[in-house]
DSSP file (Angstrom, degrees, kcal/mol; ACC not computed):
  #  RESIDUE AA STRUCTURE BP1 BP2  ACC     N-H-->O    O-->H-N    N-H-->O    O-->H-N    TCO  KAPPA ALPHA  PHI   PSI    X-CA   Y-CA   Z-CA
    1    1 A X              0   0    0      0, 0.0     2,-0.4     0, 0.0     0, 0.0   0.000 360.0 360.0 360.0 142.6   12.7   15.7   14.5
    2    2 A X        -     0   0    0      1,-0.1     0, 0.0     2,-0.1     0, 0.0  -0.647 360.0-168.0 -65.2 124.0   12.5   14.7   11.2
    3    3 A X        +     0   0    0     -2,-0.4     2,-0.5     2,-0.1    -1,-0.1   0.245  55.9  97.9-116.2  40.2    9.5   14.1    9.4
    4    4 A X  S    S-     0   0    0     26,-0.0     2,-0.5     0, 0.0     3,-0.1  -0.837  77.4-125.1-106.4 145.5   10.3   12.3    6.1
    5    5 A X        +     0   0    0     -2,-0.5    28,-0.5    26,-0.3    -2,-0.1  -0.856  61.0 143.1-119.1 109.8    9.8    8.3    6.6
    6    6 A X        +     0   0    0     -2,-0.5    -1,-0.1    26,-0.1    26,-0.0   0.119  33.0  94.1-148.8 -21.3   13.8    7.5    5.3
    7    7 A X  S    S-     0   0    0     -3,-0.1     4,-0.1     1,-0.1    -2,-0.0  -0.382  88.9 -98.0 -82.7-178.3   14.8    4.8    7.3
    8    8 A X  S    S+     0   0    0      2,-0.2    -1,-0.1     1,-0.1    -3,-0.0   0.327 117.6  60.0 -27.3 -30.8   14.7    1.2    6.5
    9    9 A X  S    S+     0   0    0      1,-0.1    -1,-0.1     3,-0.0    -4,-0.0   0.980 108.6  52.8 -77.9 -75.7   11.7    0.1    8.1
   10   10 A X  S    S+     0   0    0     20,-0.1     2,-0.6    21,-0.1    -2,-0.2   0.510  80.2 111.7  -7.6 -35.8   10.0    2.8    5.7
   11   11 A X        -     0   0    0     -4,-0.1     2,-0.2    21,-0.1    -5,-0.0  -0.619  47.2-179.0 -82.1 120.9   11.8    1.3    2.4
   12   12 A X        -     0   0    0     -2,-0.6     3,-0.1     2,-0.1    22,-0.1  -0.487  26.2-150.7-103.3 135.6    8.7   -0.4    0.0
   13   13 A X  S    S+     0   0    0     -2,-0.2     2,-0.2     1,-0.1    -2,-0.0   0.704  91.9  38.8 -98.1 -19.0    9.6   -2.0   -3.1
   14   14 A X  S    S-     0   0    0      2,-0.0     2,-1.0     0, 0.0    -1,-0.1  -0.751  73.7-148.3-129.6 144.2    6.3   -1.0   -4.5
   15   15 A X  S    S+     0   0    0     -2,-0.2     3,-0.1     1,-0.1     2,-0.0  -0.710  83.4  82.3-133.5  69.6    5.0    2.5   -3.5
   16   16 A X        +     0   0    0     -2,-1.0    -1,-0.1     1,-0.1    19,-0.0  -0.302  44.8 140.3-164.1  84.3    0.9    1.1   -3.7
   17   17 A X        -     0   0    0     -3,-0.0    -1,-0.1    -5,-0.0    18,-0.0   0.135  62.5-130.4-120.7  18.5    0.5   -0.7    0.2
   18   18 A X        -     0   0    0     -3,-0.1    -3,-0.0     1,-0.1    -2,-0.0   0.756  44.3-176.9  36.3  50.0   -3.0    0.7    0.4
   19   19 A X        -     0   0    0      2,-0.0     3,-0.1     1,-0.0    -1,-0.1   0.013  37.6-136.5 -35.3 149.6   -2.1    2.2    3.9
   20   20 A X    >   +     0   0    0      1,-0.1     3,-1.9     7,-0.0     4,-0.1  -0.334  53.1 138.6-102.1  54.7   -4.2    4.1    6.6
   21   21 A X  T 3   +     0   0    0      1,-0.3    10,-0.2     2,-0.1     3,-0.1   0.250  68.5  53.6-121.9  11.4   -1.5    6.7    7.4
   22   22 A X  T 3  S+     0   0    0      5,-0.2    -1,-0.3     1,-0.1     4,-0.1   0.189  82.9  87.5-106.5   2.9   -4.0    9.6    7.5
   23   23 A X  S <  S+     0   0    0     -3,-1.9     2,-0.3     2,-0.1    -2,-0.1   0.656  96.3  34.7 -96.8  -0.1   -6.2    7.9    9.9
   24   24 A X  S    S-     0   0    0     -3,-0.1     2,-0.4    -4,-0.1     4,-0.2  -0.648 102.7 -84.8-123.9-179.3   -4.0    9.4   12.9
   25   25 A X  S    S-     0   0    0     -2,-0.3    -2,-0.1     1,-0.1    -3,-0.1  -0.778 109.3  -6.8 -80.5 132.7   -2.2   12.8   13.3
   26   26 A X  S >  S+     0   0    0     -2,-0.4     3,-1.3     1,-0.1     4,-0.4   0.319  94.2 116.7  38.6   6.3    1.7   12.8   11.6
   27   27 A X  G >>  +     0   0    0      1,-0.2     3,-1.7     2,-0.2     4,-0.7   0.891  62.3  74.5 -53.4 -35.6    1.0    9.1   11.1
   28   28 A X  G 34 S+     0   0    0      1,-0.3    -1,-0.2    -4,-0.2     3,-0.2   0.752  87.5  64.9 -26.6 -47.4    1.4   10.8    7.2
   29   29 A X  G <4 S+     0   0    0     -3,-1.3    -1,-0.3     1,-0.2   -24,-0.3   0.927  94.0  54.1 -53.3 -63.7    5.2   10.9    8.3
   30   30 A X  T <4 S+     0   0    0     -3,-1.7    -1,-0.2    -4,-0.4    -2,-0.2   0.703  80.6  97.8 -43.2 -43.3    5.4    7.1    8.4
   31   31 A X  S  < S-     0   0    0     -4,-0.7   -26,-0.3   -10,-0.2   -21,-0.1  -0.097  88.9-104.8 -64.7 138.5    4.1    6.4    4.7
   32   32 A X    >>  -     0   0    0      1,-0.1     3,-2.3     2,-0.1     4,-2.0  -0.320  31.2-113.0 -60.5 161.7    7.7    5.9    2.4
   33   33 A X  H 3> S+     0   0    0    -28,-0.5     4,-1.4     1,-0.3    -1,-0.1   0.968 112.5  52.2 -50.5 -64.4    8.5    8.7    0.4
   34   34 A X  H 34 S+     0   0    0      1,-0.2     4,-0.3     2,-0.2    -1,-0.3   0.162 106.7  54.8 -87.0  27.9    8.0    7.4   -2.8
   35   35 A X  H <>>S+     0   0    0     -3,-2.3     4,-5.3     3,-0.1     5,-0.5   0.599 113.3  43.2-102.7 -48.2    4.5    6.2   -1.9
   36   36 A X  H  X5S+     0   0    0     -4,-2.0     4,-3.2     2,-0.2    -2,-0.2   0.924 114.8  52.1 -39.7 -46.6    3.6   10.0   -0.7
   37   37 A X  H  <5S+     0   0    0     -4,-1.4     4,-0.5     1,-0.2    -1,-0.2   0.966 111.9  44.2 -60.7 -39.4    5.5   11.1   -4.0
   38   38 A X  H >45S+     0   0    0     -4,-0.3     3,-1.9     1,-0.2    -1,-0.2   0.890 118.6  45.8 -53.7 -40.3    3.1    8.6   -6.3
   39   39 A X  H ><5S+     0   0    0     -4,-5.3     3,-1.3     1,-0.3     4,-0.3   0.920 107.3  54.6 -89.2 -28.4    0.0    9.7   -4.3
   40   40 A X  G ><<S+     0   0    0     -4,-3.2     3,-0.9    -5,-0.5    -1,-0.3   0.757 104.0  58.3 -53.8 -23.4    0.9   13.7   -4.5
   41   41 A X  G <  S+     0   0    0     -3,-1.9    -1,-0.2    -4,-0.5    -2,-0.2   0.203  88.7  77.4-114.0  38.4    1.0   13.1   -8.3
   42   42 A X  G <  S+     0   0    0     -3,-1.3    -1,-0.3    -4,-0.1     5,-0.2   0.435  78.2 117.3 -77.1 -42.4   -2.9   11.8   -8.1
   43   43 A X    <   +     0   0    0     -3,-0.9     4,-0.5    -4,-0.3     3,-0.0   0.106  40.4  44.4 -68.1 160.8   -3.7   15.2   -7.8
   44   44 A X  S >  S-     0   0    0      1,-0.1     3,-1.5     2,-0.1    -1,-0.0   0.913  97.5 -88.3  71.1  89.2   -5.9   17.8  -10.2
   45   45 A X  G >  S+     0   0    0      1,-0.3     3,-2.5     2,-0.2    -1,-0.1   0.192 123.5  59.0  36.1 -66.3   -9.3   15.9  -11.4
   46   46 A X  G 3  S+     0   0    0      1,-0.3    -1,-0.3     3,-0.1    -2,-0.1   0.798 106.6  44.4 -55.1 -36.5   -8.1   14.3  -14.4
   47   47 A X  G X  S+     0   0    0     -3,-1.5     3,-0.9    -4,-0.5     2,-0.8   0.285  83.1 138.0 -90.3   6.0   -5.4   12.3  -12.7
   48   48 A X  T <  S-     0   0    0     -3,-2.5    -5,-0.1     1,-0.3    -3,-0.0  -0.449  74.0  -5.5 -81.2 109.9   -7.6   11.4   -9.9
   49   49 A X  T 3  S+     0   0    0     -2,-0.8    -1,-0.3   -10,-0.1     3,-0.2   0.263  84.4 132.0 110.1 -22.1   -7.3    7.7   -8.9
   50   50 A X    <>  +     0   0    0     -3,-0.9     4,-0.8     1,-0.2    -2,-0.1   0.052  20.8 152.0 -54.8  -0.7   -5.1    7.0  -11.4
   51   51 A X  H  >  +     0   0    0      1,-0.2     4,-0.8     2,-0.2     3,-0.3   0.732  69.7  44.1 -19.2 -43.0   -2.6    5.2   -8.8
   52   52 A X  H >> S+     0   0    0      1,-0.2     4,-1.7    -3,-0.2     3,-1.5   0.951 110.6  57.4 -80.2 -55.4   -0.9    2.5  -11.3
   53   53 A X  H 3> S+     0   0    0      1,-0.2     4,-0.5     2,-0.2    -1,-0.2   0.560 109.4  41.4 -56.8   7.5   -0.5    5.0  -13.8
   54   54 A X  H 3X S+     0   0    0     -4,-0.8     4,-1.0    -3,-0.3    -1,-0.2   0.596 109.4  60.7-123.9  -1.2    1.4    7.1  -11.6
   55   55 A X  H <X S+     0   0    0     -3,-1.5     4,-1.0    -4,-0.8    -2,-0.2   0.455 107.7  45.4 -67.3 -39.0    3.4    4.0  -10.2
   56   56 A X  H  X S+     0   0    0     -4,-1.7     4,-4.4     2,-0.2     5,-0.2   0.857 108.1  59.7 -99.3 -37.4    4.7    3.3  -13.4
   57   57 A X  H  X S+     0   0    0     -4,-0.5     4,-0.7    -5,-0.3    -2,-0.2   0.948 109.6  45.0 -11.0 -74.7    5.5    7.5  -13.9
   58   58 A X  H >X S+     0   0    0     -4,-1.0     3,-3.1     1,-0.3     4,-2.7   0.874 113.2  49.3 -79.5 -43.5    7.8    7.4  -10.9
   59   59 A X  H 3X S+     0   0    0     -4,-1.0     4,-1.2     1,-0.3    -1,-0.3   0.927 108.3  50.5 -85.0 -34.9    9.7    4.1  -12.0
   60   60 A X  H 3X S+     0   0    0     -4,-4.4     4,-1.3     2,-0.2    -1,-0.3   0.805 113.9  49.7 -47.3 -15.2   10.4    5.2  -15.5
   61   61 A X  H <X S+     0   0    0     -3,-3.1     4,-3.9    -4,-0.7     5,-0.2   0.897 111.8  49.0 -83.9 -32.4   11.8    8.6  -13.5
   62   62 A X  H  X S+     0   0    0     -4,-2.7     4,-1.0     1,-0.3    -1,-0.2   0.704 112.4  45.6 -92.2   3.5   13.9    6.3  -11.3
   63   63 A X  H  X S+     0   0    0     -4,-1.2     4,-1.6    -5,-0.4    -1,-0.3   0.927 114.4  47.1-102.2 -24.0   15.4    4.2  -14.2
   64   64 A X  H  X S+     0   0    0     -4,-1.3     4,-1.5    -5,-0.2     3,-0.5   0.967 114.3  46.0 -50.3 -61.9   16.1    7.3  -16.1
   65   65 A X  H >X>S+     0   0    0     -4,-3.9     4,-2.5     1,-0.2     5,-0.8   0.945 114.3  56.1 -46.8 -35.8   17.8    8.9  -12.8
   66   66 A X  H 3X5S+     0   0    0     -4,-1.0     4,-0.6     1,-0.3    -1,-0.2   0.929 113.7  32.7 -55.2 -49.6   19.5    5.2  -12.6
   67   67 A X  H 3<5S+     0   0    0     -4,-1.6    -1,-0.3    -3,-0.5    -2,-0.2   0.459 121.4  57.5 -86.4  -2.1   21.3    5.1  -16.3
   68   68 A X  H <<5S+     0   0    0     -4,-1.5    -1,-0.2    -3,-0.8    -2,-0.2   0.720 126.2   8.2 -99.6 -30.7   21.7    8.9  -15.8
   69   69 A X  H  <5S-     0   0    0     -4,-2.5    -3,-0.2    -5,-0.4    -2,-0.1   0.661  96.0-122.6-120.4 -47.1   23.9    9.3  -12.3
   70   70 A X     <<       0   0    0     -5,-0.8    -4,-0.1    -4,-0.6    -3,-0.1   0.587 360.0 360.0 115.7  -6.3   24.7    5.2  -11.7
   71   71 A X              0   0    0     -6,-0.4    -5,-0.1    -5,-0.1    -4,-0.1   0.481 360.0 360.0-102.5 360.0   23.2    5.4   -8.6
């Protein structure tokens, strides 16, 4: 099985849905991707908590990737 959360139900327009998705075992799986990527990049003291600032990170990457491939 796959465990990257890809389908549709999964797709978030906003990666900050204050979730429980830890509160069960592989429930982790469920969470969209790009909420997991925003919260991964949370990490190492300084960045900790930091949730909006790292919300607005990942959508400046995806509007550069946008004007860059067109996709």
């Amino acid at each position: 099985q796959d465990y990257i959360a890809v389908k549709e139900k999964y797709a978030k327009y906003l990666p900050h849905s204050a979730g429980r998705y830890a509160a069960k075992r592989f429930r982790k799986a469920q969470c969209p991707i790009v909420e997991r990527l925003t919260n991964s990049m949370m990490m190492h003291g300084r960045n900790n908590g930091k949730k909006l600032m790292t919300v607005r990170i990942v959508k400046h990457a995806f509007e550069i990737i946008h004007l860059l491939t067109g996709e």
